[in-house]
N, C-alpha and C positions, 0 to 999 in steps of 0.2 A: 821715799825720797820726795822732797817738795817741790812743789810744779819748776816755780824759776832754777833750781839744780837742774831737772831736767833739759832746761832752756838751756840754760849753762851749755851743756855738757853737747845738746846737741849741733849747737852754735861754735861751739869752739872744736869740734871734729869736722865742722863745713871750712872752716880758719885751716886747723892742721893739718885737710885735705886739700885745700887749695882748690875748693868750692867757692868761697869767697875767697880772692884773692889781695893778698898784701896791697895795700892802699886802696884800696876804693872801699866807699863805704857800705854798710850793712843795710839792711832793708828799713824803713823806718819805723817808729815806735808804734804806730798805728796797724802799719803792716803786719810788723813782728805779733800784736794783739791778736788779726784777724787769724793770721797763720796756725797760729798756736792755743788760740782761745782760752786768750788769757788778760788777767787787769793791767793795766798801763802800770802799776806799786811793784808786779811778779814780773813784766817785762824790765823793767828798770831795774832792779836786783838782781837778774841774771845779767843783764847789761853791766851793772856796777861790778859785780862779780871778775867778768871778763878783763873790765879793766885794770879793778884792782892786780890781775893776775898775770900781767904786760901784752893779753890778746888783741884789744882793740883801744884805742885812745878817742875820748868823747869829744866832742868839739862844740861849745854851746850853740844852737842856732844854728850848726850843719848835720851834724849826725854824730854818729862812732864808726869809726875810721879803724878797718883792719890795719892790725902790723905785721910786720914782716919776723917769721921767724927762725930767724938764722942762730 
């Protein structure tokens, strides 16, 4: 599996756990790096991922913003 699926996968069981909670936002890009030790290209890809996939919604210039999964 490739690192950012991993990201994926883990990020979006902290969403569907209700670890990170519906509207607030996600840790940031930098963060998400240190956390995970990983390039800013494999953080964004799992980021894109999420979004593409209705988990979080990106918001230029604030962050990615959990959604609510009802």
């Amino acid at each position: 599996m490739a690192k950012y699926q991993e990201i994926y996968y883990r990020l979006r069981s902290r969403i569907v756990n209700k670890e990170i909670k519906a509207n607030t936002y996600l840790p940031s890009e930098m963060d998400l790096m240190k956390e995970f030790d990983a390039s800013r290209d494999t953080i964004r890809k799992a980021l894109n991922l999420l979004a593409s996939n209705g988990y979080i919604h990106k918001e230029k210039g604030k962050g990615s913003l959990a959604m609510s999964l009802s």
